[in-house]
C-alpha positions in Angstrom: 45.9 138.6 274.2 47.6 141.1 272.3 46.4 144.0 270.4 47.5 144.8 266.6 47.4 147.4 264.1 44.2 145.6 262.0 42.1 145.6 265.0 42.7 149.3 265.7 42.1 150.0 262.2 38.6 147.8 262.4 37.7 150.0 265.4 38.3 153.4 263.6 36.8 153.0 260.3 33.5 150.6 262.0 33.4 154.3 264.5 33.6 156.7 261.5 30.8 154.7 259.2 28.6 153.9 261.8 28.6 149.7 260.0 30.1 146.8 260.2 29.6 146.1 256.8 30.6 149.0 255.2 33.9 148.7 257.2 34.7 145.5 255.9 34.3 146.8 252.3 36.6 149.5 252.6 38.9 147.2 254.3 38.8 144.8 251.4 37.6 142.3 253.8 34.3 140.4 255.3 32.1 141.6 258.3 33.0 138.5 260.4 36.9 139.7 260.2 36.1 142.9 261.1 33.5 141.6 264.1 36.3 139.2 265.2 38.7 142.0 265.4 36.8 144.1 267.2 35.9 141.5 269.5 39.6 140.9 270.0 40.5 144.5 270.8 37.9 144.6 273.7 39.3 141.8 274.9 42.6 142.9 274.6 41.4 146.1 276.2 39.2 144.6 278.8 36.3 147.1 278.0 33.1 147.2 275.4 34.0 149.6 273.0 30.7 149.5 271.0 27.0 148.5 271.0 24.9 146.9 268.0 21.5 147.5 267.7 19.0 147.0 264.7 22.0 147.6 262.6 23.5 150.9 264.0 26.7 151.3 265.6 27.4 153.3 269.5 30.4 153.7 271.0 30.1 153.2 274.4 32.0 155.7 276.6 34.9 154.2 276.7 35.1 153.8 273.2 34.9 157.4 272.6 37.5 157.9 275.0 39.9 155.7 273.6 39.1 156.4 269.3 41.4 159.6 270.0 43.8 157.0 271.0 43.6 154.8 268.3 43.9 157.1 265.5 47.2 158.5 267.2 48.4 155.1 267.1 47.6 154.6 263.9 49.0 157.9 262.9 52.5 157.0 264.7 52.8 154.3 262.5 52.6 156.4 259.0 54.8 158.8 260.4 57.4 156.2 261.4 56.6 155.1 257.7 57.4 158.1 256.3 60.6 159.3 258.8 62.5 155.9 257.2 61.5 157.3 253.7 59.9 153.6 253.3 56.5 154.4 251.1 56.6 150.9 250.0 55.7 150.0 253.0 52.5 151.1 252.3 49.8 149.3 251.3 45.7 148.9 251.1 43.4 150.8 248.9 43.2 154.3 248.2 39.6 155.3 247.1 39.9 157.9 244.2 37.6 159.3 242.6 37.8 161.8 239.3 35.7 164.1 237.3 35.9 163.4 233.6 38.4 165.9 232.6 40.9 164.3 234.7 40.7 161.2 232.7 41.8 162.6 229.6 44.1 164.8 230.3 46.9 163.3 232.8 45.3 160.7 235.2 46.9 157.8 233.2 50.5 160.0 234.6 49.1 160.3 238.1 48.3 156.8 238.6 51.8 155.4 237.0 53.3 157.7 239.9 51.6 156.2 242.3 52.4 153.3 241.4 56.1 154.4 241.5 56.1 155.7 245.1 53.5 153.7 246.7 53.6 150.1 245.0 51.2 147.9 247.4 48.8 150.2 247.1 45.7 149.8 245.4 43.6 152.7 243.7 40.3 152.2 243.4 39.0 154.6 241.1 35.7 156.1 240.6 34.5 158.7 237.6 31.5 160.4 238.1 30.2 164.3 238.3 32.0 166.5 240.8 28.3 166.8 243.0 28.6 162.9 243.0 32.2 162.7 244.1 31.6 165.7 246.7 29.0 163.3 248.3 31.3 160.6 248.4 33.6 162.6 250.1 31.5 163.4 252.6 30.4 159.9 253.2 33.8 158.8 253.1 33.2 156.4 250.2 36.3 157.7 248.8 39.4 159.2 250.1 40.2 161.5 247.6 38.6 163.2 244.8 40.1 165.8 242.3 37.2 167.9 241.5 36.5 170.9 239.8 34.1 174.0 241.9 31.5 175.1 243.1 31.5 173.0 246.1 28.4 173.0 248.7 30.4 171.0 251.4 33.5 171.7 253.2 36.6 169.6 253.1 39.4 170.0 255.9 41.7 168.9 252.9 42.0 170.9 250.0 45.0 172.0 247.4 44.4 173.8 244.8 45.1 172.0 241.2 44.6 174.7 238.7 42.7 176.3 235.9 41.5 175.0 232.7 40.0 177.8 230.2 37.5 176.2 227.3 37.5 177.1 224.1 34.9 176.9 221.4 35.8 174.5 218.8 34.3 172.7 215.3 35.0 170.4 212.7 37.1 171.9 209.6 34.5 170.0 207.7 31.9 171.9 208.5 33.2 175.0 206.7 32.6 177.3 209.5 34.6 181.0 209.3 36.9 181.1 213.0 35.2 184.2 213.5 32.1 183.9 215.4 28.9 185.6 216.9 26.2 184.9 218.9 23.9 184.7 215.9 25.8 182.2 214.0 27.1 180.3 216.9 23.3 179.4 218.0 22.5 178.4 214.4 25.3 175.4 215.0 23.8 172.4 217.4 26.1 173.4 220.3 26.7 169.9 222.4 27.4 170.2 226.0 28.4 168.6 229.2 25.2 167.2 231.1 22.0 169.3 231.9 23.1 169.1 235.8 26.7 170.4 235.2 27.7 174.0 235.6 29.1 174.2 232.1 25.6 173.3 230.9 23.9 175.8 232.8 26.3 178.0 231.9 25.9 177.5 228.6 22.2 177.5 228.5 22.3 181.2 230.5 24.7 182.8 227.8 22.2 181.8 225.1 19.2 182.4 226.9 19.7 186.1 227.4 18.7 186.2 223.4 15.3 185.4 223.2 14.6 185.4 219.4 17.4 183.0 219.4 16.6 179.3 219.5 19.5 177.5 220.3 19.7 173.6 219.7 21.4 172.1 223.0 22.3 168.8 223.0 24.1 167.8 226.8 25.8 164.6 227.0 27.1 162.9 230.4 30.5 162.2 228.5 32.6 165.0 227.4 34.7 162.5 225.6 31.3 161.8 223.5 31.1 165.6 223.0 34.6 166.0 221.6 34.3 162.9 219.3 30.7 164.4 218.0 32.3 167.9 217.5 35.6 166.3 215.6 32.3 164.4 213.2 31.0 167.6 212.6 27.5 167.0 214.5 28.1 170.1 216.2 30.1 173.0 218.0 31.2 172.7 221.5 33.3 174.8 224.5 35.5 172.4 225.8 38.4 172.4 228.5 41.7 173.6 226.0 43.7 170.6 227.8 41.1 168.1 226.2 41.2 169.4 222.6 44.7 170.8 222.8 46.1 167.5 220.5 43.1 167.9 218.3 43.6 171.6 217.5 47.3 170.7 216.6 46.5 167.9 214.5 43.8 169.7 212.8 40.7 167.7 213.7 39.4 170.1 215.2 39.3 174.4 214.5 39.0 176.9 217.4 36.3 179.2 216.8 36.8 183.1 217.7 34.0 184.4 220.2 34.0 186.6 222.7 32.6 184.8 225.5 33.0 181.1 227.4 32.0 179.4 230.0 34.4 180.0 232.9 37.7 178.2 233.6 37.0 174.7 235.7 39.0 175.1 238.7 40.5 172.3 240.2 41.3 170.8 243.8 42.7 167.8 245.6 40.0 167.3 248.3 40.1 164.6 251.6 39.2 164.5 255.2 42.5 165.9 256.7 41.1 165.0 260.0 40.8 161.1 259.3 42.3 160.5 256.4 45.6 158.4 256.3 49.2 160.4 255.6 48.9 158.5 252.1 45.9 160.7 251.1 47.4 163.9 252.2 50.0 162.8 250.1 49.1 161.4 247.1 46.8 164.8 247.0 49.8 166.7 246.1 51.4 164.4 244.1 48.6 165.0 242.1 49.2 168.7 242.0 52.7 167.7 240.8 51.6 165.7 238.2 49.0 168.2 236.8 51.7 171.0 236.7 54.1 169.2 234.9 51.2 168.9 232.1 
């Protein structure tokens, strides 16, 4: 019996999360495929390459020895890929996942890219806060994430996106002069991003140094919700310039004059650059290309 590309890619990603079952979901397929496969390799192989017991997952010596192995094989095979300059070749599901920001600024151009260079692959996209996708990361639930810093893990993959300054904007309607202080600021509901988010703590810290101030607060986990709330008038906001740029031009929204806000979000393409397929590394700077051409 012969062995074959899916069984080797069974026995890495089964080795890297420790499961059967969580291998066969990030495969896009079901646990018996992935046993069968595995199954097959040994026998290919003529060795045990891992034990099951009460649900965990040990290689056995010999499967250490030959993972190294494996990944170089599967390795070979990208780089073959990409020496005949063949990226539609490519295919199974990349696992992306985004901060907010992302969405509504230029991910709708970054995924019709990929689609243009890589078109059998899948993207399987996640939005959620930038300490979620970190963790994900980590646990190699997704393959990619473009988040903004502080970070409290490493990542062996990481290219640097950009800046993006926020600005403190209003509703015309609410009569406001562009010219703003500290005082008339905190008189204003100011909404925010969420109460676990740097840019609300951030917030909060500014305001708090004034104690007979009482600002109003209001976080939201949607930024989009805090820009559609500010262009109603229920409030002021600091939000990312490349989110409100079209409303500033248009005129739904003013930008008010202060002389502090929260720092710039600063950007990366993060993956495992030790495990990840070529397709990650790459698609991480396509994204970089993308958000320069912004």
């Amino acid at each position: 019996m012969r062995l074959n590309l899916k069984q080797l890619e069974a026995f890495v990603w089964v080795s890297d999360l420790q499961s059967f079952r969580r291998a066969a979901e990030r495969l896009n397929t079901t646990q018996p495929n992935i046993s069968a496969r595995i199954a097959g390799l040994e026998q290919a192989l003529g060795t045990t390459l891992m034990t099951r017991d009460a649900g965990s997952v040990r290689l056995t010596g010999k499967g250490q020895e030959l993972l190294a192995h494996a990944r170089r094989v599967l390795d070979a095979t990208d780089a073959l890929i990409a020496a005949a300059d063949q990226k539609a070749l490519i295919e199974g599901t990349l696992r992306l996942g985004v901060t907010e920001m992302i969405v509504h600024t230029w991910l709708r151009a970054y995924l019709r890219r990929l689609k243009e260079i890589y078109p059998r692959l899948t993207v399987e996209l996640t939005v959620d806060f930038s300490v979620n996708l970190e963790k994900g990361l980590a646990e190699r639930t997704l393959d990619l994430v473009l988040q903004n810093e502080p970070f409290s893990r490493l990542a062996t993959g990481q290219i640097e996106i950009g800046a993006y300054g926020l600005v403190w904007v209003a509703s015309p309607d609410l009569g406001l002069p562009q010219t703003q202080t500290i005082e008339t600021l905190a008189a204003q509901p100011i909404l925010t991003h969420a109460r676990d988010t740097r840019l609300y703590e951030e917030v909060a810290a500014h305001f708090g140094t004034r104690r007979d101030l009482a600002p109003r607060l209001v976080p939201s986990t949607n930024l989009a919700a805090c820009q559609t709330m500010t262009i109603d008038g229920m409030g002021i906001a600091a939000l990312p310039f490349a989110m409100v740029e079209t409303d500033l031009t248009t005129g739904s929204l003013m930008q008010l004059h202060y002389d502090w806000a929260p720092q710039p979000l600063h950007f990366f393409a993060r993956y495992d650059a030790e495990r990840a397929p070529r397709v990650v590394a790459e698609a991480a700077g396509v994204a970089v290309q993308i958000a320069q051409d912004q």
